[in-house]
Structures are given as structure tokens and as C-alpha cells.
Backbone as CSV, one residue per row, in Angstrom:
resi,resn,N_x,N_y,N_z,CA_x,CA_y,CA_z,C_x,C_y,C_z
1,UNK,5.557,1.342,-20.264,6.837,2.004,-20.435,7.601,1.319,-21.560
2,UNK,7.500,1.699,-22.646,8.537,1.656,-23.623,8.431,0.009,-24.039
3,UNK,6.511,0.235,-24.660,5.479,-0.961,-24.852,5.764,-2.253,-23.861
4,UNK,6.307,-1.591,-23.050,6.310,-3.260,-21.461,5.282,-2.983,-20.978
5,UNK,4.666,-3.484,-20.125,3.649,-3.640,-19.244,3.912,-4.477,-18.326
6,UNK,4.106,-3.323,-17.257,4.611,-3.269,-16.292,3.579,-3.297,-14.832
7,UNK,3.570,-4.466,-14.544,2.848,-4.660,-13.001,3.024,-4.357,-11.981
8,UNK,3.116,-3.761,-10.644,3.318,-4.158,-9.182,2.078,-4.303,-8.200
9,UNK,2.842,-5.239,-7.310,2.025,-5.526,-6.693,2.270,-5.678,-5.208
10,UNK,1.934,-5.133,-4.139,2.121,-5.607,-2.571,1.388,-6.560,-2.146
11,UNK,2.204,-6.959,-1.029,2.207,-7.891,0.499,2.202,-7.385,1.347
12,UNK,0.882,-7.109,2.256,1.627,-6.412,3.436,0.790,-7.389,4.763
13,UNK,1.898,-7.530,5.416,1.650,-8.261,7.106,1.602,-7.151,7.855
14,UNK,1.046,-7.525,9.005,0.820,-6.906,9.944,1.902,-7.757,11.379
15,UNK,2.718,-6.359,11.773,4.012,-7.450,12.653,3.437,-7.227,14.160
16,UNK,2.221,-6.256,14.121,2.109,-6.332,15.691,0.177,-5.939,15.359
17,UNK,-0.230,-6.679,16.742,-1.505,-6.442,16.655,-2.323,-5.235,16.263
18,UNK,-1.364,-4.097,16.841,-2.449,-2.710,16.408,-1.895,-2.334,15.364
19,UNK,-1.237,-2.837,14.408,-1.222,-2.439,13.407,0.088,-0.861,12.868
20,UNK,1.071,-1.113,13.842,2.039,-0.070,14.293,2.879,-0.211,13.239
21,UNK,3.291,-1.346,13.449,4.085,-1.979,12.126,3.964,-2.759,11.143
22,UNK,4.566,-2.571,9.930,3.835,-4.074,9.114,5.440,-4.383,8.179
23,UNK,5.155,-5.470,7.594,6.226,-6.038,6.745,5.951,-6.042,5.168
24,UNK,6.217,-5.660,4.725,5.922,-4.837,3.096,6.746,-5.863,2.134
25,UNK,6.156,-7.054,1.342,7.009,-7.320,0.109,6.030,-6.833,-1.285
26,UNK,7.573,-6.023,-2.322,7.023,-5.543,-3.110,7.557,-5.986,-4.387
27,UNK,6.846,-6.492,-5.618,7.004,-6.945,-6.847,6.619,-6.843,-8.063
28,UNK,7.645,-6.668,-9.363,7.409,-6.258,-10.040,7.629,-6.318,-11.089
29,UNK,6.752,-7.138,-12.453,6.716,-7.307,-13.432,6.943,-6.962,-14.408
30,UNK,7.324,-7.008,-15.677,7.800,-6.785,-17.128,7.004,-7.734,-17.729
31,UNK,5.827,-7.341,-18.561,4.905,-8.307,-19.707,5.038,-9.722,-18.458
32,UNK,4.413,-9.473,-17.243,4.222,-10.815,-16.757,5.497,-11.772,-15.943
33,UNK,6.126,-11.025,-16.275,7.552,-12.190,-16.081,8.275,-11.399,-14.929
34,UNK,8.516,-11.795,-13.285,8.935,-11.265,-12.614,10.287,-10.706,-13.015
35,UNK,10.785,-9.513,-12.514,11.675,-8.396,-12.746,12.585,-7.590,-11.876
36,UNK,11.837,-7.823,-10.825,12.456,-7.394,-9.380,11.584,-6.931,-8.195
37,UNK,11.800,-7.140,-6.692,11.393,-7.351,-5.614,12.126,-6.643,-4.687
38,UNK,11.552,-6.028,-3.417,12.132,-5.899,-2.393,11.161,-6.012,-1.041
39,UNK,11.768,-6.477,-0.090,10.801,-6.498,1.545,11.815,-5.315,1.856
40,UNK,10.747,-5.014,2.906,11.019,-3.710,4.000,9.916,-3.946,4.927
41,UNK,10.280,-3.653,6.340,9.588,-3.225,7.269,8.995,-1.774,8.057
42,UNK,8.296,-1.397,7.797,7.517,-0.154,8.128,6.985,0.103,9.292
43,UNK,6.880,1.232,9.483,6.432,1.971,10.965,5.124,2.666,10.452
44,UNK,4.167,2.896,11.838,3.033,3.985,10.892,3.776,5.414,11.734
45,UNK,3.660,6.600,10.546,4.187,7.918,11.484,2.631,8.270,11.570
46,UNK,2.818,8.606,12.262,1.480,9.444,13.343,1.600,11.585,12.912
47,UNK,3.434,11.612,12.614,3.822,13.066,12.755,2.925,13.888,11.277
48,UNK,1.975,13.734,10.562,1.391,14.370,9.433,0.417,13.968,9.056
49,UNK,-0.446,15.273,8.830,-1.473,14.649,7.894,-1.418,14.258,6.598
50,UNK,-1.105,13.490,5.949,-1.522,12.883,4.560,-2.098,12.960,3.637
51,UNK,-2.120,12.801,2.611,-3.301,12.976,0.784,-3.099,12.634,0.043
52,UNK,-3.677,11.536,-0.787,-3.192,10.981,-2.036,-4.256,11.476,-2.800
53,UNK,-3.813,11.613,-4.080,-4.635,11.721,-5.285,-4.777,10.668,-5.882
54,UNK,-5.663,10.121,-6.240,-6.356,9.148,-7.503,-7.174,9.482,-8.361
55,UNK,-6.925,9.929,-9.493,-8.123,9.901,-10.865,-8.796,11.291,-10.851
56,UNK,-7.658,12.008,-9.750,-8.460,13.557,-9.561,-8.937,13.663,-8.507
57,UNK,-9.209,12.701,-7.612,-9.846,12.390,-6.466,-8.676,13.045,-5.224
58,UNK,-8.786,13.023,-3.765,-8.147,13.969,-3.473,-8.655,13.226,-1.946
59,UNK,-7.823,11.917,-1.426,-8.292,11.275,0.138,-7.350,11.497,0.671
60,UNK,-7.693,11.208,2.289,-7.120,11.649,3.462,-6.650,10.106,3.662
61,UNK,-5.140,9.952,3.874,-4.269,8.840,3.822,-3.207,8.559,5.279
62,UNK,-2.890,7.522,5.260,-2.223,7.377,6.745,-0.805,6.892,6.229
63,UNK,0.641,6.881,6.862,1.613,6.879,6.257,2.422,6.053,7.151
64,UNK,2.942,4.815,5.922,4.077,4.012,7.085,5.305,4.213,5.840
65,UNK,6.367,4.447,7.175,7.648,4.700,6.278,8.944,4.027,6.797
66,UNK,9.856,3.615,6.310,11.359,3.216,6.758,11.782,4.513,7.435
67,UNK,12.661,3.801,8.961,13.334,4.521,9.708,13.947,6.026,8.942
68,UNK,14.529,5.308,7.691,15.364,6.658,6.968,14.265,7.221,6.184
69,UNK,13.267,6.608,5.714,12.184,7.685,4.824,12.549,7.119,3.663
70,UNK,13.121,6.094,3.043,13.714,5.526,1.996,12.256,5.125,0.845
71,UNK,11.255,4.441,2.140,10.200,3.776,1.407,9.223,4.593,2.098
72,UNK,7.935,5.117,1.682,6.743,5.262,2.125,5.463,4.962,1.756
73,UNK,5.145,4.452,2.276,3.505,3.740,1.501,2.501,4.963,2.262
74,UNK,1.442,5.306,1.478,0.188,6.295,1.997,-0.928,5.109,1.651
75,UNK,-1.791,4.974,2.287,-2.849,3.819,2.063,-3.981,5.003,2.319
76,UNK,-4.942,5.209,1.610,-6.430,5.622,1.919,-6.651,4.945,3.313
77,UNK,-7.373,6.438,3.960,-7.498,6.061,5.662,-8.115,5.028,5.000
78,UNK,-8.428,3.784,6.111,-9.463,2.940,5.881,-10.879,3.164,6.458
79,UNK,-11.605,2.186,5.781,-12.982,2.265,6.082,-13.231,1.259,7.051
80,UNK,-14.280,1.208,8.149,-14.570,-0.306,9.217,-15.861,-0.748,8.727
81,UNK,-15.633,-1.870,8.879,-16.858,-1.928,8.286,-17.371,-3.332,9.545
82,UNK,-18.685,-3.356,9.422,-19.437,-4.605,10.723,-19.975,-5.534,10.515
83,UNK,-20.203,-6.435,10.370,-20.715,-7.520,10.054,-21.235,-8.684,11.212
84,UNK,-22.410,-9.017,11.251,-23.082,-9.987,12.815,-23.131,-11.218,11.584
85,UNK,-22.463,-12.224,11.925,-22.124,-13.724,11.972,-23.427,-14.581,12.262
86,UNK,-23.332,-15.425,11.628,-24.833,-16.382,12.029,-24.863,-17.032,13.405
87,UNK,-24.329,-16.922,14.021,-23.649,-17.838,15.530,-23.936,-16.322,16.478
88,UNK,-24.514,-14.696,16.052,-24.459,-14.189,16.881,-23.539,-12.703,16.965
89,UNK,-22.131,-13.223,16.787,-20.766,-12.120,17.295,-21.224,-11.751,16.008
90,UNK,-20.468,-10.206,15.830,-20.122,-9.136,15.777,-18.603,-9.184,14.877
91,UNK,-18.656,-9.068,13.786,-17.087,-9.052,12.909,-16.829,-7.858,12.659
92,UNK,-15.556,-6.910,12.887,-15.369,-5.530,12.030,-14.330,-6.050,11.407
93,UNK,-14.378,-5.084,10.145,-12.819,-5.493,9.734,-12.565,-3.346,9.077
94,UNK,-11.454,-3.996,8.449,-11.209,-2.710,7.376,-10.268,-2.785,6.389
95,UNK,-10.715,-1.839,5.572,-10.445,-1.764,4.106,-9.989,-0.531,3.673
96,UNK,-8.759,-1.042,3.013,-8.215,0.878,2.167,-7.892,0.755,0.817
97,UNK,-8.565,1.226,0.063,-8.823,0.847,-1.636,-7.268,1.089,-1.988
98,UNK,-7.173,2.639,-1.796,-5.940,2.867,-2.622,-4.297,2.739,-2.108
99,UNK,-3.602,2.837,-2.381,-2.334,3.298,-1.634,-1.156,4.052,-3.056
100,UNK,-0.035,4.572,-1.948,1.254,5.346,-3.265,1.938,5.045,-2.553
101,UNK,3.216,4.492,-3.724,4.294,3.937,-2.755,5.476,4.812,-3.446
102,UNK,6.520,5.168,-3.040,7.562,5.928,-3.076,8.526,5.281,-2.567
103,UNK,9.361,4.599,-3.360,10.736,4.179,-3.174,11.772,4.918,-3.680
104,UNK,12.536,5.716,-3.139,13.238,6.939,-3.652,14.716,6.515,-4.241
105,UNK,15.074,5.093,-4.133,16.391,4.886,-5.352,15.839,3.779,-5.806
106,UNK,15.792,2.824,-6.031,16.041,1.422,-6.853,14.430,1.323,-7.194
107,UNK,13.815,1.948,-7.126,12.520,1.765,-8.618,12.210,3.284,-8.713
108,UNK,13.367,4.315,-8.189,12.852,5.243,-8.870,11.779,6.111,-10.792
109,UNK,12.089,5.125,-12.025,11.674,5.391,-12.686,10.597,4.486,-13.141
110,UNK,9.916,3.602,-11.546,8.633,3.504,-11.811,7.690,4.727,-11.096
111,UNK,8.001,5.359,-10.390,7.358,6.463,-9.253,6.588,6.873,-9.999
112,UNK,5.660,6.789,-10.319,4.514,7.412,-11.064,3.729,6.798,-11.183
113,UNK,2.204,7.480,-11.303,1.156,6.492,-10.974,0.330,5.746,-11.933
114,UNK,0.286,4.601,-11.841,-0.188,3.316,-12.309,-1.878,3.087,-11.786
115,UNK,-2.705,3.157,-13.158,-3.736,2.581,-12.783,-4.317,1.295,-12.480
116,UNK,-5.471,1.236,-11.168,-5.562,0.448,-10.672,-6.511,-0.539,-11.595
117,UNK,-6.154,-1.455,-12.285,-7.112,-2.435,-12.883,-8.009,-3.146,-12.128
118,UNK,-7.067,-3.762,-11.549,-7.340,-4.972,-10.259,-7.035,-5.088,-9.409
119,UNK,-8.229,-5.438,-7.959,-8.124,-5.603,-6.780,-8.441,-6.665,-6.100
120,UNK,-7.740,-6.523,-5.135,-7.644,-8.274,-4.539,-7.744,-8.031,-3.183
């Protein structure tokens, strides 16, 4: 944007075991040099089905949002994946490549989508 290069990046915790709620810090760069931040805490709504687009691509997404709808993150459903441990047990975990985040005042004229370089 207007030759900056412009980063963001999430944090997200998990505030209860199943994963109902989580704690969201979000940040965001200018050529590298932090620029501005905000935390929020999120709910998952259950009330819709979901869809994000990526690259033309077109996935089925799950949605946590602020009480007022202020913030919403869509994360690609995730994937589980299994893994047996050398000791025996059994590990699942899961993974959701993409997500869109929508903050509807104070980064409104980043809302648009940013390709994903790098993943962590």
C-alpha cells in the first residue's frame, strides 16, 4: 500500500479446552517496524455456514466473532490429523491453513486480502 509493506500477523489462545473461545492478539507492520495492535476475545458461532476464498479457491470455514460482530476471524475448517508416538499413544492434533479477518473500524483500510507468504 502506497510502496509500504505491510505485514499482519495473529496470536491465537485457546481460553477453554474445546476450543469455544479463544483470545486473538493482532499485529501489524509498516516495512517491518510495528504500527499497531489489538487483543480481542472471541466466541465460535455455530449460527452459519461459512466460505472463504483464497487464490480462487473456495473452503468451508468456521467463524469466531466479538459479542457485537466488530471482529470476525473465518479459519479453514481444520484438518485432524494422527500420529502414534514411539512410547505407543496415539497424538491428534489439527490444522487450518487459511483464515480472513474482518475488523470493521480501526484497520478498516487493511480489509483486503493479503497473500500468504509465510507460515508458521
Amino acid at each position: 500500500m502506497q510502496g509500504k509493506r505491510i505485514v499482519a500477523g495473529i496470536q491465537v489462545q485457546a481460553k477453554d479446552s474445546a476450543n469455544r473461545e479463544i483470545h486473538v492478539r493482532f499485529d501489524l507492520l509498516k516495512n517491518w517496524v510495528p504500527a499497531d495492535s489489538a487483543e480481542f476475545d472471541l466466541f465460535l458461532d455455530t449460527t452459519k455456514h461459512e466460505f472463504i476464498e483464497v487464490d480462487d479457491r473456495k473452503y468451508e470455514a468456521i467463524q469466531y466473532r466479538t459479542k457485537d460482530s466488530q471482529v470476525k476471524i473465518n479459519f479453514r475448517k481444520p484438518e485432524g490429523f494422527a500420529t502414534k508416538l514411539s512410547n505407543g499413544m496415539e497424538w491428534t492434533y489439527w490444522t487450518s491453513s487459511y483464515a480472513t479477518i474482518t475488523y470493521s473500524n480501526r484497520f478498516k483500510k487493511y480489509n483486503r486480502i493479503l497473500k500468504v507468504y509465510y507460515e508458521k
